[in-house]
C-alpha positions as CSV (number, residue, x, y, z in Angstrom):
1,X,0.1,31.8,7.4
2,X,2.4,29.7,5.5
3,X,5.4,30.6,4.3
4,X,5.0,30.6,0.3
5,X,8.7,30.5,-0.6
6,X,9.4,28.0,1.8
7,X,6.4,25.5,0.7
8,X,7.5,26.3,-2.9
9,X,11.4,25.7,-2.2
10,X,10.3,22.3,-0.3
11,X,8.0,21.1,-3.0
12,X,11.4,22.2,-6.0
13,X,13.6,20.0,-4.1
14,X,11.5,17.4,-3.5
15,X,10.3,16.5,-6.6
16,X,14.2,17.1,-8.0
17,X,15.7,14.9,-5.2
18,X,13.0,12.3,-5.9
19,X,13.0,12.6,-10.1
20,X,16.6,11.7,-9.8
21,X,17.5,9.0,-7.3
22,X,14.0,7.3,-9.3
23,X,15.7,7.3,-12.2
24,X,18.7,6.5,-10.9
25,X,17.0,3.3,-9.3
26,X,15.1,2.7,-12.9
27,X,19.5,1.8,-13.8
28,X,19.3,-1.5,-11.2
29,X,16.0,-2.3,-12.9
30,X,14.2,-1.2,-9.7
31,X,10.4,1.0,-10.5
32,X,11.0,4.3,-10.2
33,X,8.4,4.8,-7.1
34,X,11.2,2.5,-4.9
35,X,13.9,4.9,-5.5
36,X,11.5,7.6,-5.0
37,X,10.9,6.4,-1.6
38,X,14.4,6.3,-0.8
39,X,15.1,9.8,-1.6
40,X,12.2,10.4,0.8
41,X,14.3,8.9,3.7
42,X,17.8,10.6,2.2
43,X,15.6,14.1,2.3
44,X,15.1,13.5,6.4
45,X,17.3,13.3,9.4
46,X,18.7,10.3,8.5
47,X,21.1,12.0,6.1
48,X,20.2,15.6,5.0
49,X,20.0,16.4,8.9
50,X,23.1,14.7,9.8
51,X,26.0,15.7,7.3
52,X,24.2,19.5,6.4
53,X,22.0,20.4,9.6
54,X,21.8,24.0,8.8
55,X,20.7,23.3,5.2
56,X,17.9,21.0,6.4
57,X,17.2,23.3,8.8
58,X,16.4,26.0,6.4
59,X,14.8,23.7,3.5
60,X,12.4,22.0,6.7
61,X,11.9,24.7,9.0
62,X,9.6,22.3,12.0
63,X,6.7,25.3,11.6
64,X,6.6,24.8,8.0
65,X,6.1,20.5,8.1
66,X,2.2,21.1,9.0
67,X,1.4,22.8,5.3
68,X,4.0,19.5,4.2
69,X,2.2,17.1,5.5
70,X,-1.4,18.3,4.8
71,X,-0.3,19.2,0.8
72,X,1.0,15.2,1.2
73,X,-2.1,14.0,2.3
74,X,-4.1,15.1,-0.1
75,X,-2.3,13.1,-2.3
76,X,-2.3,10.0,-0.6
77,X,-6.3,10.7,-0.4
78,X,-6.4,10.3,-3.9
79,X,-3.6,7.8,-4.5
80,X,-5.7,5.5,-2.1
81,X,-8.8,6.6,-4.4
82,X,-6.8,5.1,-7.2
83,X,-5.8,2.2,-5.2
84,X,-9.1,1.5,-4.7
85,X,-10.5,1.7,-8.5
86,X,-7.9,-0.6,-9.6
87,X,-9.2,-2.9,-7.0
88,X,-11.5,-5.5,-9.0
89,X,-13.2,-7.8,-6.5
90,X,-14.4,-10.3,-9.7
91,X,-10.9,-10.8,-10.0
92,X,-11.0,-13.7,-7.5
93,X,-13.7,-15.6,-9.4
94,X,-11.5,-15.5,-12.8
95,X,-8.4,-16.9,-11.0
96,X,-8.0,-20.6,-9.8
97,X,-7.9,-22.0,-6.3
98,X,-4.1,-20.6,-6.3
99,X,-5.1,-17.3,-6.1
100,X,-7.7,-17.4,-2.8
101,X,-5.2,-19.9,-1.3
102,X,-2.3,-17.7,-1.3
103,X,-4.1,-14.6,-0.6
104,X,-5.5,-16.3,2.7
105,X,-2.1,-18.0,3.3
106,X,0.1,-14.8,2.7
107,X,-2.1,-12.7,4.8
108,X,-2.4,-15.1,8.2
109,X,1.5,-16.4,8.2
110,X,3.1,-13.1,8.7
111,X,0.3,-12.2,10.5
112,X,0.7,-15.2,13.1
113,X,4.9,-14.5,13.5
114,X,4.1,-10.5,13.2
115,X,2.0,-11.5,16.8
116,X,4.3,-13.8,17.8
117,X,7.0,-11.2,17.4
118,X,5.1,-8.4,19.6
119,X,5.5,-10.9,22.5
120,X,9.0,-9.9,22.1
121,X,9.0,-6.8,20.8
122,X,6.4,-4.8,23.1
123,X,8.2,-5.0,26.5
124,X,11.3,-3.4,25.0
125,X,10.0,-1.0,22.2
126,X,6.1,-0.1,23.7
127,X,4.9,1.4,27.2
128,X,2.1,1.3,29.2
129,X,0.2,3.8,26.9
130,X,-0.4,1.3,24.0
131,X,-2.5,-2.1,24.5
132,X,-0.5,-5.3,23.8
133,X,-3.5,-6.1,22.0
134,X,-3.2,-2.7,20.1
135,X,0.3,-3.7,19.5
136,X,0.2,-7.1,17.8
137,X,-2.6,-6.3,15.7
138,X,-0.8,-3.2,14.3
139,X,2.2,-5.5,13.6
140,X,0.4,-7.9,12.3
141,X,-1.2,-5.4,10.1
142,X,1.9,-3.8,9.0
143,X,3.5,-6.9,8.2
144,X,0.8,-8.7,5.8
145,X,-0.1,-5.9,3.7
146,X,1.3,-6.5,-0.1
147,X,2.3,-3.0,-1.9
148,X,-0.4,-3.2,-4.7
149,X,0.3,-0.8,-6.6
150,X,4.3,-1.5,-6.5
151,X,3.6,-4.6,-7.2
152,X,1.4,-4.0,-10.7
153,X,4.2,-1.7,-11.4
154,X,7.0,-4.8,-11.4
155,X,4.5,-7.0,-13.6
156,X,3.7,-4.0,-16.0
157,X,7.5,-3.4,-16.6
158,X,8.2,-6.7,-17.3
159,X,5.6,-7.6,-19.2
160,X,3.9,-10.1,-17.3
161,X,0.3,-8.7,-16.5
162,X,-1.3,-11.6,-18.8
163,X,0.9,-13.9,-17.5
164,X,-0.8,-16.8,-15.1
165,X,1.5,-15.4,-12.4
166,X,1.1,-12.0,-13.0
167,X,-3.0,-12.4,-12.7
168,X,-3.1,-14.8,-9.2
169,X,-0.3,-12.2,-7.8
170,X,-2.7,-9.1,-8.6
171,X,-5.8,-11.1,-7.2
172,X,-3.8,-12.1,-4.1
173,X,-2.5,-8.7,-3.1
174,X,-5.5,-7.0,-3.9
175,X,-7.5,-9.2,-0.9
176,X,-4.2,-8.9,1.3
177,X,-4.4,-4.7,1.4
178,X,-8.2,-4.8,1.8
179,X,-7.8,-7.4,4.6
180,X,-4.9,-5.1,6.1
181,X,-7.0,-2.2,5.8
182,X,-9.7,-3.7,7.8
183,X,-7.7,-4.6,10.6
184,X,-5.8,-1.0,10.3
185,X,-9.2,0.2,10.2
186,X,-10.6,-2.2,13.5
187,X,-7.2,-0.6,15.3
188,X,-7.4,2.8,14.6
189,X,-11.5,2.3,16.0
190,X,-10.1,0.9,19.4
191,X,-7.9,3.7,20.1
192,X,-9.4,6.8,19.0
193,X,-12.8,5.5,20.7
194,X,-10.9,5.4,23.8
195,X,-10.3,8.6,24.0
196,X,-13.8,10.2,23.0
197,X,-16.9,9.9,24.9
198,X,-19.2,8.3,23.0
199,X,-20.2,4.8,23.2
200,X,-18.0,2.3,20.8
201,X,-20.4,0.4,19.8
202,X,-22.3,3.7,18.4
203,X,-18.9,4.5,16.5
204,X,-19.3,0.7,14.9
205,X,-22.9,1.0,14.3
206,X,-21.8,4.2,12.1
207,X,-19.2,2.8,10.7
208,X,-21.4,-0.5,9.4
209,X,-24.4,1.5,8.3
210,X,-21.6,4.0,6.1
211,X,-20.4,1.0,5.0
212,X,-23.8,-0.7,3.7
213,X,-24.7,3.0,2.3
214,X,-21.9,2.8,-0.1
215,X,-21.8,-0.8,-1.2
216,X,-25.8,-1.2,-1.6
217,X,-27.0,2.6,-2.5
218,X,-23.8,4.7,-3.8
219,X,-22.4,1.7,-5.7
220,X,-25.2,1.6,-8.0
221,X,-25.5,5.8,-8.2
222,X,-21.8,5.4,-9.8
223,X,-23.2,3.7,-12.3
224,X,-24.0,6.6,-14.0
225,X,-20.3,7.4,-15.0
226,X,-19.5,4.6,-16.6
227,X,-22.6,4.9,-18.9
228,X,-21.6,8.6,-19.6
229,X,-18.2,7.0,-20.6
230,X,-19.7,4.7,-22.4
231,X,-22.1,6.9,-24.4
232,X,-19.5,9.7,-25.4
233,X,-15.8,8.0,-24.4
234,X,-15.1,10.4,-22.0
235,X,-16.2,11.5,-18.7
236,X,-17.0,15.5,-18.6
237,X,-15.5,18.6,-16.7
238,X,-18.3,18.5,-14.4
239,X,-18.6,15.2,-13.9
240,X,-15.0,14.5,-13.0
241,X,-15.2,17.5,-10.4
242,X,-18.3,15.9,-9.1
243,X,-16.4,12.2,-8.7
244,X,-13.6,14.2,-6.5
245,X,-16.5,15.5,-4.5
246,X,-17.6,12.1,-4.1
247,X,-14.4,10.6,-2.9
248,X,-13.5,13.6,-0.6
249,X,-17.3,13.1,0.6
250,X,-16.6,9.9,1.7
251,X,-13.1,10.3,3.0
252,X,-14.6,13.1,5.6
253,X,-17.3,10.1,6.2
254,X,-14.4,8.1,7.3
255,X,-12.2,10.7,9.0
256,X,-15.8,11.7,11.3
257,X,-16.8,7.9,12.1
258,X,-13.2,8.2,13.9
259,X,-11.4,6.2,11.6
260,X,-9.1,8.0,8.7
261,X,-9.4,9.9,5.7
262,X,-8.0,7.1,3.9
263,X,-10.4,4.1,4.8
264,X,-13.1,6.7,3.1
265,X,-11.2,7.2,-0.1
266,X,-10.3,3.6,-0.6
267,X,-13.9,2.7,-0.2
268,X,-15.1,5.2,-3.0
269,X,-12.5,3.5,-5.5
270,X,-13.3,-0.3,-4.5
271,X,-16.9,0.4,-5.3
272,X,-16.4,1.6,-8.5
273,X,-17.8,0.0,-11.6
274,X,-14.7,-1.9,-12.9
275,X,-15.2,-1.7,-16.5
276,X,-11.4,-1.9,-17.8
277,X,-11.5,1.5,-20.4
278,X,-13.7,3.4,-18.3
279,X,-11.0,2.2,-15.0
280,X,-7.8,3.3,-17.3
281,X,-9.9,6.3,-18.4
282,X,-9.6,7.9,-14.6
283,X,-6.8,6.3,-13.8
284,X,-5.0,8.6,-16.7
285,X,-6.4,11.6,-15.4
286,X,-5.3,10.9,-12.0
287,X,-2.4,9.4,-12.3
288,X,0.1,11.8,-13.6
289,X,-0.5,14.9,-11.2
290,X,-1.0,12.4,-7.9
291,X,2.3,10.2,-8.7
292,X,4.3,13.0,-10.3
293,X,3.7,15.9,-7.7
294,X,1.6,14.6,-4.6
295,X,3.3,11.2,-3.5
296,X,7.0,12.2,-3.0
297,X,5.9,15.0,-0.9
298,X,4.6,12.7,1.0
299,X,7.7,9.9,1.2
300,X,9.4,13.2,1.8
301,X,7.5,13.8,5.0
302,X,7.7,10.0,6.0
303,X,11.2,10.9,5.4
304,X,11.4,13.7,7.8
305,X,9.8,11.7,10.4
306,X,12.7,8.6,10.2
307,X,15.7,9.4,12.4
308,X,17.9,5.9,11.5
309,X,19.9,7.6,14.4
310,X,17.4,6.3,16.5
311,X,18.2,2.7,16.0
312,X,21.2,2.9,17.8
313,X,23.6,0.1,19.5
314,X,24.0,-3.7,18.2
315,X,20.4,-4.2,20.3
316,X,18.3,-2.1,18.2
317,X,19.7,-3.3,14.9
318,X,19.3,-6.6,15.8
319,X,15.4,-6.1,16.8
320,X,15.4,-4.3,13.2
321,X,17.0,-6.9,11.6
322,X,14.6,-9.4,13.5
323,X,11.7,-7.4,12.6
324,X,13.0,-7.6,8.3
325,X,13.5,-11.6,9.2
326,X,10.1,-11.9,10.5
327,X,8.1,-10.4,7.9
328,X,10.0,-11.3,4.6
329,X,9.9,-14.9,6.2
330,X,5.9,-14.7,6.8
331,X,5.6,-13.6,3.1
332,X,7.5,-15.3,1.7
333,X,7.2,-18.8,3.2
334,X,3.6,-18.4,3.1
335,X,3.1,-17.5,-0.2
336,X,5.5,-19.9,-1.5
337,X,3.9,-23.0,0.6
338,X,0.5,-21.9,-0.6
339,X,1.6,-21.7,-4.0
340,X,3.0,-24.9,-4.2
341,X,0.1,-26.5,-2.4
342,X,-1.8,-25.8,-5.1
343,X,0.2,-27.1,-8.1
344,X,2.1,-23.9,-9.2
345,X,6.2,-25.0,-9.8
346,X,8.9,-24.3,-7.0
347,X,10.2,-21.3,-9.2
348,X,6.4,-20.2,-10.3
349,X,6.1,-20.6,-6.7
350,X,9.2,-18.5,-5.4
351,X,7.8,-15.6,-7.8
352,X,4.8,-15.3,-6.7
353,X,6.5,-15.0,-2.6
354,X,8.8,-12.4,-4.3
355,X,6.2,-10.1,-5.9
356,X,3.8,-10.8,-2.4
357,X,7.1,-9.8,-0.2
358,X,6.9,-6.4,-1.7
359,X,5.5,-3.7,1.4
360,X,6.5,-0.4,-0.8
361,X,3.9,2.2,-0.8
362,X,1.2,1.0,1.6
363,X,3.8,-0.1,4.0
364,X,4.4,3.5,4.8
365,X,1.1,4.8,4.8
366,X,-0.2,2.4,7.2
367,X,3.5,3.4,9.1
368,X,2.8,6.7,9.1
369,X,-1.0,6.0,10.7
370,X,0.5,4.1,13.2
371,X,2.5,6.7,14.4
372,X,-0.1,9.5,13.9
373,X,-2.1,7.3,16.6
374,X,0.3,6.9,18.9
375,X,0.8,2.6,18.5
376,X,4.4,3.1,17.8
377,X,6.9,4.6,18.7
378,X,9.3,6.6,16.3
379,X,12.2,4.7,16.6
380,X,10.2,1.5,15.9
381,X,8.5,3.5,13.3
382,X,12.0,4.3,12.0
383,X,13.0,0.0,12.1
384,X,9.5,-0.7,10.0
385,X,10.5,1.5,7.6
386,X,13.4,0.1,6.9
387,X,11.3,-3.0,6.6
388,X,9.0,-1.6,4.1
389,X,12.2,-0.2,2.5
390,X,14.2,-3.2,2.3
391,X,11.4,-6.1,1.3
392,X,10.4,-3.8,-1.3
393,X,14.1,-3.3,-2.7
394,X,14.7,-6.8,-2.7
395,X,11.6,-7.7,-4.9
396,X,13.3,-6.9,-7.9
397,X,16.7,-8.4,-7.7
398,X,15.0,-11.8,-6.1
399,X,12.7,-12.3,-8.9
400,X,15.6,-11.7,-11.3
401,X,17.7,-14.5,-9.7
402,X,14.9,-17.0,-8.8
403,X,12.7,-16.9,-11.6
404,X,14.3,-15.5,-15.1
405,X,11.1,-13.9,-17.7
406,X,11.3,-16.9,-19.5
407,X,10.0,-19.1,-16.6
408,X,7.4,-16.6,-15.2
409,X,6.6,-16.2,-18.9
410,X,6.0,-19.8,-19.0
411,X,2.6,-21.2,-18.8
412,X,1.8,-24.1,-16.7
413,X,0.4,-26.5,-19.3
414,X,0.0,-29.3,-16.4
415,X,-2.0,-26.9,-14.1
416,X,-4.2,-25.8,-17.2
417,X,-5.0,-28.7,-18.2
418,X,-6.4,-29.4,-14.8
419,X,-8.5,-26.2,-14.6
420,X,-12.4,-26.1,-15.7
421,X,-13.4,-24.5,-19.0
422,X,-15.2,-21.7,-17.1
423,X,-11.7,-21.4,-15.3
424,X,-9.6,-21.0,-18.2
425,X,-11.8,-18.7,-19.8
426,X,-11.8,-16.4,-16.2
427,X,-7.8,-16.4,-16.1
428,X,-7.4,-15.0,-19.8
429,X,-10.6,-12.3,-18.6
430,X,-8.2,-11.6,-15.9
431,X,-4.9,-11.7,-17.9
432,X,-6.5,-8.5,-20.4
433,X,-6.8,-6.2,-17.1
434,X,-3.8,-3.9,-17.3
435,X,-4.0,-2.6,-13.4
């Protein structure tokens, strides 16, 4: 049984610790989510364990981190509900050719050097127990994925979701996590499947049927919501407890096909109808319980499970230091080149690699799978962290130096003029969304 007082303690501290390093972070003009992240990692080994052992000790007793990190969980079940829903596939059709080339761009460069890197990486930080294969895709993975919901949060606080580069950076993010999800997904189906006893090719047939359930039969039951909102602008009692039902259905879907809870969850939100008030409608009566209370339980658990003490000697800083290079270079230089390719200005350009660089959020979950399955070890877990950590800080101060509101405010009247009628029209569509 678990130990109320203890859980209760844990959850006080946690959401003090994290309330007040995010606001402190909120002072550097950082969102608050980053700092709250940080205060996840200063809650762990890496400094409450070393300079007050005892205290940690008693505040994270290791037989009270399973009713942690189940009570986290659940949030991130939801959160990737909500990451889902604000998820809008038609965004792509509203944005120009900028927004599908950078998506495609940002996604396969850090993807390419995130393999390249493996080469390197796997002899001295793997074993014999993981696939190279197994490896390099979960780098590759880890590396492309853009922190969506970080990412919105930057544009909303500075008031540049109706910008031109505030719409083609939500589009492109959105297809780089479900693109990273699918290859997290792929992953997490070649290793699980190897150690269970049915046939693989059973556990895909599953998985593609599931998958042609919800986008061709449940997709169109969901409709139903949106017309109750609709009719009445609101959603009922009963009917909100039903659409939890619905996404807790389908992450047990997931979790039994032998993927993870969270592939199920993220499904459920992508294929909901994407009316803007009805999405802002559950987002509000999500958002405020899952980001206030459920999340930094869970960055204090990713937290508990980063030792920086692992990282030790000039070797292992300089494979985490490689590791930062590598994927802030992918992103980066990919999104930047691809930018430019397609007529956006160098600064335009250097935004849209800043907000695309950011890891955040989605970083760590996809971390904290990794190690759950065994592809990493902890003290690489411990150097991706720090990647997620460090791309995501930089975001902020970047975009602040490089590109100044007035010039990400600024709308191309060159690349305007070269777009379609039907294309304008899409981008200020696109521009009213709020995600």
């Amino acid at each position: 049984m678990p130990n109320l007082f203890t859980l209760v303690l844990q959850i006080t501290v946690i959401l003090a610790v994290c309330r007040v390093i995010g606001n402190l972070f909120r002072h550097f003009h950082q969102p608050r989510v980053v700092g709250e992240m940080f205060a996840g990692i200063l809650l762990g080994p890496s400094l409450l364990g070393w300079i007050a052992p005892q205290v940690s000790a008693y505040l994270f007793p290791p037989s009270s981190l399973g009713f942690l990190n189940a009570l986290s969980q659940v949030g991130v079940v939801v959160f990737m509900f909500l990451v889902g829903l604000r998820i809008d596939p038609r965004e792509l059709k509203h944005q120009s050719h900028a927004a599908v080339l950078v998506s495609h761009v940002s996604i396969t460069a850090p993807f390419l050097l995130a393999s390249l890197l493996a080469v390197y990486l796997y002899p001295r930080l793997s074993d014999d127990g993981v696939s190279f294969t197994n490896f390099a895709l979960f780098m590759g993975a880890a590396m492309s994925v853009t922190a969506f919901p970080v990412l919105a949060r930057i544009l909303i606080d500075r008031n540049l979701v109706k910008s031109m580069l505030g719409s083609v950076a939500i589009a492109a993010a959105a297809v780089d996590d479900v693109s990273g999800w699918c290859i997290l997904a792929y992953i997490v189906v070649l290793i699980r499947s190897a150690h269970q006893t049915g046939s693989i090719w059973m556990t895909l047939g599953g998985i593609v049927l599931f998958g042609l359930v919800m986008v061709y039969g449940v997709r169109y039951l969901l409709r139903g919501f949106e017309h109750m909102f609709r009719r009445h602008g609101e959603i009922s009692e009963n009917a909100m407890a039903f659409l939890i039902l619905l996404a807790l259905a389908s992450a047990l879907c997931t979790e039994r096909l032998g993927i993870h809870l969270l592939f199920g969850s993220f499904l459920m939100g992508a294929i909901m109808p994407k009316e803007p008030k009805f999405v802002r409608y559950v987002l509000d009566r999500f958002e405020t319980v899952t980001v206030t209370l459920l999340l930094p339980l869970f960055f204090a658990f990713v937290g508990l499970r980063t030792n920086i003490g692992l990282v030790k000697g000039p070797t292992m800083w300089f494979y985490c230091g490689l590791i930062i290079l590598v994927a802030a270079t992918g992103k980066l230089g990919g999104s930047i080149a691809a930018a430019r390719f397609s007529g956006m200005s160098w600064r335009q350009a250097a935004g849209l690699g800043t907000l695309m660089n950011t890891r955040g959020l989605m970083g760590l979950v996809i971390l904290d799978i990794g190690l759950d399955i065994k592809v990493i070890s902890p003290a690489l877990f411990c150097m991706m962290v720090i990647m997620a950590l460090a791309t995501t800080f930089m975001a902020t101060p970047l975009l602040d130096w490089i590109c100044p509101d007035s010039v990400l405010r600024e709308a191309p009247a060159r690349a305007a003029a070269q777009e379609a009628p039907v294309h304008t029209l899409g981008a200020a569509s696109a521009g009213r969304m709020t995600a």
